[in-house]
MMTF fields as JSON, N, C-alpha, C and O atoms, coordinates in Angstrom:
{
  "mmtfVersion": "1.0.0",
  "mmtfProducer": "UNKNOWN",
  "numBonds": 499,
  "numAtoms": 500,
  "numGroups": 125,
  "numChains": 1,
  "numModels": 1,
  "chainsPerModel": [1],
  "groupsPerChain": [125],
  "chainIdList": ["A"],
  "bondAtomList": [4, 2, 8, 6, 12, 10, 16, 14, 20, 18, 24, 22, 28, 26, 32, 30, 36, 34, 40, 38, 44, 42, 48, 46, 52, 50, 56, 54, 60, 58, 64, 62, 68, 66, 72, 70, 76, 74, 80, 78, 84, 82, 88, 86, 92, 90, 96, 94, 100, 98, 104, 102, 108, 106, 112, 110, 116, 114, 120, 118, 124, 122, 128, 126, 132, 130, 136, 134, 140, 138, 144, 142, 148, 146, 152, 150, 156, 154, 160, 158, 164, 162, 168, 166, 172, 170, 176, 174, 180, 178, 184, 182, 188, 186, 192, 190, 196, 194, 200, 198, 204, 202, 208, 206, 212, 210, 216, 214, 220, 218, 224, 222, 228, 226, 232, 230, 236, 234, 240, 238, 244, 242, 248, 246, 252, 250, 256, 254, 260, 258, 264, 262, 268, 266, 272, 270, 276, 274, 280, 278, 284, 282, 288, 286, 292, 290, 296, 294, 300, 298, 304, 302, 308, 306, 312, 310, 316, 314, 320, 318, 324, 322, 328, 326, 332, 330, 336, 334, 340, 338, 344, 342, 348, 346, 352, 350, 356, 354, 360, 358, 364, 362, 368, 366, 372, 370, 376, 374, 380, 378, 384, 382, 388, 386, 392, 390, 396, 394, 400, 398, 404, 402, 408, 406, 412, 410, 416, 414, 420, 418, 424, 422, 428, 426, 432, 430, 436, 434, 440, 438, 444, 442, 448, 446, 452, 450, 456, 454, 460, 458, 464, 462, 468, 466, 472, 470, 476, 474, 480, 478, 484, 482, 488, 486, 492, 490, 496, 494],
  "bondOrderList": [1, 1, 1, 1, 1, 1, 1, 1, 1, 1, 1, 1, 1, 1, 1, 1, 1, 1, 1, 1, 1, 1, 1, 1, 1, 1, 1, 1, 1, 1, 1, 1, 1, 1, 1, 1, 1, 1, 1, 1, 1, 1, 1, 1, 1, 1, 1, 1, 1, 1, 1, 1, 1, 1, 1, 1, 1, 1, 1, 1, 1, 1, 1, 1, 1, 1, 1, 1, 1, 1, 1, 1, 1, 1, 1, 1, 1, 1, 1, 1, 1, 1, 1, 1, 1, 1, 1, 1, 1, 1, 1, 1, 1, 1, 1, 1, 1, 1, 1, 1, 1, 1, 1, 1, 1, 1, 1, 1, 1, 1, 1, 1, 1, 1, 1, 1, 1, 1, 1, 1, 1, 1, 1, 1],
  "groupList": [{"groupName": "UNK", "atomNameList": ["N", "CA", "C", "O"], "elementList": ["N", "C", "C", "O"], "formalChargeList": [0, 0, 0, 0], "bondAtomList": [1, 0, 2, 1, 3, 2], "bondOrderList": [1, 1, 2], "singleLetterCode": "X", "chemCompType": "L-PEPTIDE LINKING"}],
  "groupTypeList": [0, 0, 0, 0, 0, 0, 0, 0, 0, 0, 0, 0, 0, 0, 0, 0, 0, 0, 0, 0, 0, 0, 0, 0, 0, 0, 0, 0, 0, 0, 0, 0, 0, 0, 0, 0, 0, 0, 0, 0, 0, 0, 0, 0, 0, 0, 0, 0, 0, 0, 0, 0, 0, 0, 0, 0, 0, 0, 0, 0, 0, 0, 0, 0, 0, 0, 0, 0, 0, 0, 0, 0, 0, 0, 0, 0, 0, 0, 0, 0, 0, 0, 0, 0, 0, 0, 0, 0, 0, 0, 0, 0, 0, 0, 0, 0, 0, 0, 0, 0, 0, 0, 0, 0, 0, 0, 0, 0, 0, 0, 0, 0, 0, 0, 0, 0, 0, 0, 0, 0, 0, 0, 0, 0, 0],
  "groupIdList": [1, 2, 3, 4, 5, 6, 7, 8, 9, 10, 11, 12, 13, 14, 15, 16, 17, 18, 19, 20, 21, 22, 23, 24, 25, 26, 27, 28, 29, 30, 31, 32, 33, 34, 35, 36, 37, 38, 39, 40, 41, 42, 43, 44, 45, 46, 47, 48, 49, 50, 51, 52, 53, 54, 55, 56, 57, 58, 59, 60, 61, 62, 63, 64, 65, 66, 67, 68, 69, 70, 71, 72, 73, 74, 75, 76, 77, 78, 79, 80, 81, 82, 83, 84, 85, 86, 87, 88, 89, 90, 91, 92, 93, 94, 95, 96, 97, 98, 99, 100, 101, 102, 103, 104, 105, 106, 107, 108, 109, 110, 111, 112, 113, 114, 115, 116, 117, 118, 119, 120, 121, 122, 123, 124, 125],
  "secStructList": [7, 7, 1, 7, 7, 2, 2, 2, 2, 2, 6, 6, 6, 6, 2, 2, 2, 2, 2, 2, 2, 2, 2, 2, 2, 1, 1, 7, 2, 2, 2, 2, 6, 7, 7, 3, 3, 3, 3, 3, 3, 7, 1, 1, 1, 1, 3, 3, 3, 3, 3, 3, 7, 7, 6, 6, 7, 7, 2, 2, 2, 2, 2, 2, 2, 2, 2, 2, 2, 2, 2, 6, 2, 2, 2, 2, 2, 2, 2, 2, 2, 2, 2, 2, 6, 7, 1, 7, 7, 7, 3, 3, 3, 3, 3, 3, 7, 7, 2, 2, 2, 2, 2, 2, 2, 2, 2, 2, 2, 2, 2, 2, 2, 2, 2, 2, 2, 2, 2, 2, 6, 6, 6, 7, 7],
  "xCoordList": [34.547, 35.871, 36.898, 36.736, 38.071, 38.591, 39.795, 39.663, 41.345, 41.346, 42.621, 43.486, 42.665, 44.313, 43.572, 42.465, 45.273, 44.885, 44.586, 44.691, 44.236, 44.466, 45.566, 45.593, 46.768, 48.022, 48.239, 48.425, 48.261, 48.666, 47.886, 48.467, 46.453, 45.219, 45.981, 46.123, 46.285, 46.736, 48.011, 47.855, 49.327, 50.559, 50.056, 50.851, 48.993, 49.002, 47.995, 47.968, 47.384, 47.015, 47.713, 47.175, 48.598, 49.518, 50.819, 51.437, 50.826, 51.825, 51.171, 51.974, 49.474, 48.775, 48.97, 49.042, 49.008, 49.292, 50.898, 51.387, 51.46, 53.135, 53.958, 54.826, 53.718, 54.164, 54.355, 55.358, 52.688, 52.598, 53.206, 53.752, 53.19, 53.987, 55.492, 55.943, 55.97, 58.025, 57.888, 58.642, 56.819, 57.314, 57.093, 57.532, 56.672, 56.358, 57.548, 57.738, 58.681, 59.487, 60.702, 61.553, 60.801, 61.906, 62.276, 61.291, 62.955, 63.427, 62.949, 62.723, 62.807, 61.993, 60.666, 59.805, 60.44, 58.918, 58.077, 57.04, 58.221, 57.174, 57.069, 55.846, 57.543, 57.757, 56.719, 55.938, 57.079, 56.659, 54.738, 53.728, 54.744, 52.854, 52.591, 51.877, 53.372, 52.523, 51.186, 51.073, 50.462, 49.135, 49.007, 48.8, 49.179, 48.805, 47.728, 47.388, 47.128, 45.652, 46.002, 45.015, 46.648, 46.526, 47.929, 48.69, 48.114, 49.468, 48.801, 47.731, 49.997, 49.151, 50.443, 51.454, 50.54, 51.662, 51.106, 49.988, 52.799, 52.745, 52.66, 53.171, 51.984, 51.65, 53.017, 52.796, 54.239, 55.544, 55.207, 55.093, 55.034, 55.234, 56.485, 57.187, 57.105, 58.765, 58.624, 59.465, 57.38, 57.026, 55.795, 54.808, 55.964, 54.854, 54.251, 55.204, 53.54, 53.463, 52.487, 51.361, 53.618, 52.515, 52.036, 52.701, 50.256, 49.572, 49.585, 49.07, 50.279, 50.457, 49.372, 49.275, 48.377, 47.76, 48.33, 49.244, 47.677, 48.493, 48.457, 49.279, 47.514, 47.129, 47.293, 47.093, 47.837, 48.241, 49.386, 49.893, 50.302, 51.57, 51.577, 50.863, 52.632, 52.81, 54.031, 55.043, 54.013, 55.058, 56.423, 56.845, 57.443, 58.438, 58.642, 59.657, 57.459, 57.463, 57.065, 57.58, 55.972, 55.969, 57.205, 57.377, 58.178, 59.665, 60.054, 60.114, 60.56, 61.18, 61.285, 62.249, 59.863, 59.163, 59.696, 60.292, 59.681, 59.416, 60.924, 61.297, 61.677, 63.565, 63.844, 64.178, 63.613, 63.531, 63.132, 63.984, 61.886, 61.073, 61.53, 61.539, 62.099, 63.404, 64.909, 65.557, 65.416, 66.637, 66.108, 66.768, 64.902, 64.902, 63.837, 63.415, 63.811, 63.61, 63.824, 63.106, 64.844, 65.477, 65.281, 65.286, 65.114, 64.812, 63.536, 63.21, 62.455, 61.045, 60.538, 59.55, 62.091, 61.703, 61.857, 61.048, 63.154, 63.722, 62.607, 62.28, 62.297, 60.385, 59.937, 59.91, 59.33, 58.647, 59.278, 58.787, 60.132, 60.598, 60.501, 59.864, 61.347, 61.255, 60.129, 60.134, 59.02, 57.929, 57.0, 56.127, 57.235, 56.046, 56.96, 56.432, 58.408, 59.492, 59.32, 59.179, 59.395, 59.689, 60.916, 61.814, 61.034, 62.235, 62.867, 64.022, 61.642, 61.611, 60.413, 59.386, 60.945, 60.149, 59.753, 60.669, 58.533, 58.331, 59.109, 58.939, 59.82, 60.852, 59.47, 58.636, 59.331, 58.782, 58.582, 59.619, 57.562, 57.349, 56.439, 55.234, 56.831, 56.308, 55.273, 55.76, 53.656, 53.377, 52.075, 51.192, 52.24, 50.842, 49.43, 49.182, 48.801, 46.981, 46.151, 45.668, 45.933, 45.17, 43.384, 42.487, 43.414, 42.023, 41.077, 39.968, 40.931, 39.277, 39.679, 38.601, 40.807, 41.261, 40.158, 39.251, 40.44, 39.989, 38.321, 37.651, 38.012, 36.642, 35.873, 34.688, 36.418, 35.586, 35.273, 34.167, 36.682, 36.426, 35.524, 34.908, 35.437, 34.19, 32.643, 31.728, 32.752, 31.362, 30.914, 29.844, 32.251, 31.28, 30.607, 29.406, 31.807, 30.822, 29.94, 29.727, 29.515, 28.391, 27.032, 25.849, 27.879, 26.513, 26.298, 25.121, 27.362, 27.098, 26.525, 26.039, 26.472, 25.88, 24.415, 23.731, 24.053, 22.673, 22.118, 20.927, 22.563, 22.034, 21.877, 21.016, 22.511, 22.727, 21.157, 20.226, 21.084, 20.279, 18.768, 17.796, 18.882, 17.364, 16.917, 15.735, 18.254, 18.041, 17.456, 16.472, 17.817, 17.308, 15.861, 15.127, 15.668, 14.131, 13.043, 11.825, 13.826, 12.779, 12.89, 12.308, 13.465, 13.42, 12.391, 11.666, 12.787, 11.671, 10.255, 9.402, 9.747, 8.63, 7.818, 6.667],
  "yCoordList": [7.506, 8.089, 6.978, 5.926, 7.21, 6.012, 6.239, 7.033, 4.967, 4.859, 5.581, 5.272, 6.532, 7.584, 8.505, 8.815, 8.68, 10.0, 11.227, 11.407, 12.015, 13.327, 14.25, 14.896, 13.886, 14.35, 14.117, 15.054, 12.757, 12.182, 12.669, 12.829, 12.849, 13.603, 15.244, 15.615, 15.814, 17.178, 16.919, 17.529, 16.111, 16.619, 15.831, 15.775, 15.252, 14.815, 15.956, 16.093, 16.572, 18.151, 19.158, 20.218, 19.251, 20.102, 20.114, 21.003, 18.577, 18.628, 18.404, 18.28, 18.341, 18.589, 20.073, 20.211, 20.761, 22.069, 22.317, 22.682, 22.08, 22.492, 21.893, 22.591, 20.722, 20.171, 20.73, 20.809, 21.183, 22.069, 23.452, 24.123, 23.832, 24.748, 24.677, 25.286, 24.333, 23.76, 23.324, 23.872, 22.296, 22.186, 23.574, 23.694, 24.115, 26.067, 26.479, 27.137, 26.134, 27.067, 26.614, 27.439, 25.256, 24.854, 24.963, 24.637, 25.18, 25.881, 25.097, 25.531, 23.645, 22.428, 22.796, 22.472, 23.28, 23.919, 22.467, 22.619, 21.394, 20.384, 19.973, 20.024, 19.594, 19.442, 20.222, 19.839, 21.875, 23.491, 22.987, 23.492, 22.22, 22.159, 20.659, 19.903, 20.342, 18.722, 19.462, 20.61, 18.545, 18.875, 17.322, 16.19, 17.64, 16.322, 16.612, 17.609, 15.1, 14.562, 14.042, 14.001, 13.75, 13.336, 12.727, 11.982, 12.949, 12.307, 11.266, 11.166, 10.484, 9.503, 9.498, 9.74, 9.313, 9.173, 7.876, 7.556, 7.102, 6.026, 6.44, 7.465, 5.567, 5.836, 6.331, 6.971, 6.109, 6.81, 8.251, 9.209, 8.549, 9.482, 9.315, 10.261, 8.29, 8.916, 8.717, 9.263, 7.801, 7.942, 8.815, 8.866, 9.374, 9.711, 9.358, 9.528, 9.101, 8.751, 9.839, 10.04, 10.85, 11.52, 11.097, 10.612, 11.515, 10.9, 11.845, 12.88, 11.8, 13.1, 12.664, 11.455, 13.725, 13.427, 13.333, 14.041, 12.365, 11.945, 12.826, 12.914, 13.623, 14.589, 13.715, 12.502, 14.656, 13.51, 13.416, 13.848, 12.866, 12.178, 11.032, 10.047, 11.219, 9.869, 8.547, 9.094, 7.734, 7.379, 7.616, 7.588, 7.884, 8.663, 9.897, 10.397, 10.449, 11.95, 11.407, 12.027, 10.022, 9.746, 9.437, 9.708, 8.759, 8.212, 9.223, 9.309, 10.599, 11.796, 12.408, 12.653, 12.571, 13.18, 12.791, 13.626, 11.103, 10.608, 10.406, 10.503, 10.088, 10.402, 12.01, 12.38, 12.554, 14.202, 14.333, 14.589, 14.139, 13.803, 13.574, 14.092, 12.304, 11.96, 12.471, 12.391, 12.876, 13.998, 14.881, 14.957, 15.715, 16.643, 16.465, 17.205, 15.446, 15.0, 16.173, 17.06, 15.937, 16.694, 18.238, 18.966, 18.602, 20.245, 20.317, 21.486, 19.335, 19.59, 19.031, 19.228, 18.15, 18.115, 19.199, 19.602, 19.901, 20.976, 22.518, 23.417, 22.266, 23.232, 23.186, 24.094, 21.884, 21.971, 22.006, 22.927, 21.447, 21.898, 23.374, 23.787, 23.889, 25.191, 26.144, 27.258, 25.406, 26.265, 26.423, 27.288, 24.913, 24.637, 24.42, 23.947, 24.784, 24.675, 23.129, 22.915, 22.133, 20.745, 20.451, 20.87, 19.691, 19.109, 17.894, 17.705, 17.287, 15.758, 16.216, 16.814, 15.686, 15.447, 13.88, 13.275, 13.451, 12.476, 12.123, 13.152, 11.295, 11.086, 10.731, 10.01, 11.286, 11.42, 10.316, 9.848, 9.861, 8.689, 9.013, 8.943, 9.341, 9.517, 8.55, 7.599, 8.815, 7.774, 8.615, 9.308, 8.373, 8.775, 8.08, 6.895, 8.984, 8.272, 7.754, 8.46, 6.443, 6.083, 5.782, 5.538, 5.958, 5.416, 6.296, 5.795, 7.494, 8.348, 7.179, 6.661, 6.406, 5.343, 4.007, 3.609, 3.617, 2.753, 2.359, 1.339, 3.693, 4.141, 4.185, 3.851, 4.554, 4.959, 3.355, 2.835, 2.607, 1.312, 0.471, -0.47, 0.866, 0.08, 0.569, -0.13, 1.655, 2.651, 1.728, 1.386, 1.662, 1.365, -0.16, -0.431, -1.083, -2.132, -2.848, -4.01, -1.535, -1.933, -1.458, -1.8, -0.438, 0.083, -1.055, -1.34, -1.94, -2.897, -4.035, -4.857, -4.28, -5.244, -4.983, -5.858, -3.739, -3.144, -3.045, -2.744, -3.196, -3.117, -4.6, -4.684, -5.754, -6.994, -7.162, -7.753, -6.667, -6.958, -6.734, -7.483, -5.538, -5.087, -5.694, -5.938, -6.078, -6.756, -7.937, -8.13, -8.973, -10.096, -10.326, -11.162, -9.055, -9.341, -8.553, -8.373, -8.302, -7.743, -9.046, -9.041, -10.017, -10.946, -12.273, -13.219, -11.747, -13.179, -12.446, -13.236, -11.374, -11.019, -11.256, -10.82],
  "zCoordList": [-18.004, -18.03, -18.145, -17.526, -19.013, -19.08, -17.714, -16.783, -18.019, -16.769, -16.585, -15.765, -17.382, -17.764, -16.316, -15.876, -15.938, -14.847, -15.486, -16.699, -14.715, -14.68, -15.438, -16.486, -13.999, -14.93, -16.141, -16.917, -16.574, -17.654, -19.137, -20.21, -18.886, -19.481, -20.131, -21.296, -19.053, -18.816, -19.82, -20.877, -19.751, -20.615, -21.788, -22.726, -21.934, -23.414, -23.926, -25.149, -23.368, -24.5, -24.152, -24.469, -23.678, -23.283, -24.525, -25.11, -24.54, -25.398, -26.935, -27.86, -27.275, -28.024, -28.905, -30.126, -28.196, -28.498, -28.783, -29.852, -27.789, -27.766, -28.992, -29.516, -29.412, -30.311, -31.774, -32.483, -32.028, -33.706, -33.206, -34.082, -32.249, -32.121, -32.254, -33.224, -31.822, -31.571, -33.532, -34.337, -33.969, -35.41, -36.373, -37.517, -35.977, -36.131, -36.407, -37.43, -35.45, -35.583, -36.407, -36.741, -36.754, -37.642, -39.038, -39.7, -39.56, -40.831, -42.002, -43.132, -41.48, -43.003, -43.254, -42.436, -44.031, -44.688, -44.614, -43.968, -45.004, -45.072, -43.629, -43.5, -42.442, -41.369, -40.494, -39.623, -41.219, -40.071, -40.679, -40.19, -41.483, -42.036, -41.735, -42.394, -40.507, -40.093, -39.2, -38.77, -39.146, -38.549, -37.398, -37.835, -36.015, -35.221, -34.375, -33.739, -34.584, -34.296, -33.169, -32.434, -32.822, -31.367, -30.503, -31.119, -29.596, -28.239, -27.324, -26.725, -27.499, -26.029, -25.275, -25.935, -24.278, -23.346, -22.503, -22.1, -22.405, -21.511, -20.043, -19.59, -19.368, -17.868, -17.028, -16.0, -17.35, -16.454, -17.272, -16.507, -18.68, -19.415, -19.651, -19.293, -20.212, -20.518, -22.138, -22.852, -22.837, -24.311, -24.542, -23.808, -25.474, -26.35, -27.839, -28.6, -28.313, -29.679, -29.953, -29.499, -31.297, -31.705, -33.135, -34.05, -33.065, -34.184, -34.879, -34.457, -36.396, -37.507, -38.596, -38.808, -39.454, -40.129, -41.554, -41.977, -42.253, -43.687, -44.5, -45.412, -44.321, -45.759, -46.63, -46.575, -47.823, -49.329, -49.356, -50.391, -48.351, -48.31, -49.086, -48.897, -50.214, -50.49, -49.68, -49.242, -49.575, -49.242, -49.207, -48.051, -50.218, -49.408, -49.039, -48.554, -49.333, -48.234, -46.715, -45.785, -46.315, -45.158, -44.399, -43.21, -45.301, -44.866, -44.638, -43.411, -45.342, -45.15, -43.717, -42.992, -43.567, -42.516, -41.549, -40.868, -41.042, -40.007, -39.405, -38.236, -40.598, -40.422, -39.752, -38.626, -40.694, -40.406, -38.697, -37.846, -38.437, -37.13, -36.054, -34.937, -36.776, -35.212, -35.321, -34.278, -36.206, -36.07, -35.138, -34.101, -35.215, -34.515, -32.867, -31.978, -33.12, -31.255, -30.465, -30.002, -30.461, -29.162, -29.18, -28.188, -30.43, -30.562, -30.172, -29.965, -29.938, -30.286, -28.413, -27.705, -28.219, -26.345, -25.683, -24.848, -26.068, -25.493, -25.755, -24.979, -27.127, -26.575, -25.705, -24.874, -25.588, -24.584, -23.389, -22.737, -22.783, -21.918, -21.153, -20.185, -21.973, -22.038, -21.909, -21.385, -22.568, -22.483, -21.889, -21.962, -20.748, -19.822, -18.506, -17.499, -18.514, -17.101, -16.284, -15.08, -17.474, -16.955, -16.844, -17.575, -15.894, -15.935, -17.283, -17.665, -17.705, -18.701, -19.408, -19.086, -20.573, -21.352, -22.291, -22.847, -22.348, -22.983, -24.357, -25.01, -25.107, -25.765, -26.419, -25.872, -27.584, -29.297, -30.282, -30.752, -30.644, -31.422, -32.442, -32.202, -33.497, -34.538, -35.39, -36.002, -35.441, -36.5, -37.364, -36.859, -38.459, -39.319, -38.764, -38.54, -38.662, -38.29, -39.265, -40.151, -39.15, -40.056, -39.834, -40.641, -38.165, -37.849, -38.637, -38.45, -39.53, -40.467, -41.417, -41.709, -42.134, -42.954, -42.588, -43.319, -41.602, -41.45, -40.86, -41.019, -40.105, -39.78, -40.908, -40.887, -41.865, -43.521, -43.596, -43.446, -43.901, -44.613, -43.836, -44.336, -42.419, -41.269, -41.987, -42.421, -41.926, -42.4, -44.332, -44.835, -44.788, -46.191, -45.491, -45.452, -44.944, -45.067, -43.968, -43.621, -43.577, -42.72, -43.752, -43.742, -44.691, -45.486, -46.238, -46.457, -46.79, -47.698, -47.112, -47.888, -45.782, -45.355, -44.786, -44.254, -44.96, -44.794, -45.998, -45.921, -47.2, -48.331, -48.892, -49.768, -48.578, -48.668, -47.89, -48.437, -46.82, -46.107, -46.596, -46.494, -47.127, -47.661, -48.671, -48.914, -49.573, -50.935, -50.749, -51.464, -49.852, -48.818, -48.849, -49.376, -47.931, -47.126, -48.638, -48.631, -49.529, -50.93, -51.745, -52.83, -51.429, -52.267, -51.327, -51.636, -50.316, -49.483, -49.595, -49.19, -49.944, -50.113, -51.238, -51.271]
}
């Protein structure tokens, strides 16, 4: 188990859920179809960083978004707020996920260094 509490465990899927919801309800059509992979909250909880998936964003639709994103902060604290009767809410940090990005590029070259490898031991034979 890692070494996040409980609580802290609890408002980061709490606000897992609450989040695609609150972007549900706002009037920007590209915004209302973000899809997030994941929240982490700092140990006070007064940040959050949520992880949004890239789909096929190109770059200045990522810029769009993430401007857009933080204009509406405060509409998307005041959800939750509201919807779970907190007093505070974690202040919103927007970033695209890249770790299936970079997990892939781990995965090819371990394959390539397993194939380096076989090619190797067929040649010392």
């Amino acid at each position: 188990m890692s070494e996040k509490s409980i609580k802290l465990q609890r408002t980061e899927s709490v606000l897992r859920e609450l989040i695609p919801e609150a972007l549900s309800t706002l009037n920007d059509e590209m915004l209302r179809g973000l899809c997030v992979i994941d929240v982490e909250c700092t140990r006070g909880k007064y940040d959050a960083t949520v992880y949004l998936d890239k789909m096929m964003f190109d770059e200045e639709e990522k810029k769009y978004i993430i401007n857009h994103l933080r204009k509406v902060n405060s509409v998307l604290k005041t959800y939750c707020m509201q919807s779970e009767g907190w007093f505070r809410c974690p202040n919103f940090r927007f970033k695209f996920d890249d770790k299936l990005e970079k997990q892939n590029q781990m995965d090819a070259l371990f394959e390539q260094v397993a194939k380096e490898l076989k090619k190797g031991n067929k040649d010392d034979n």
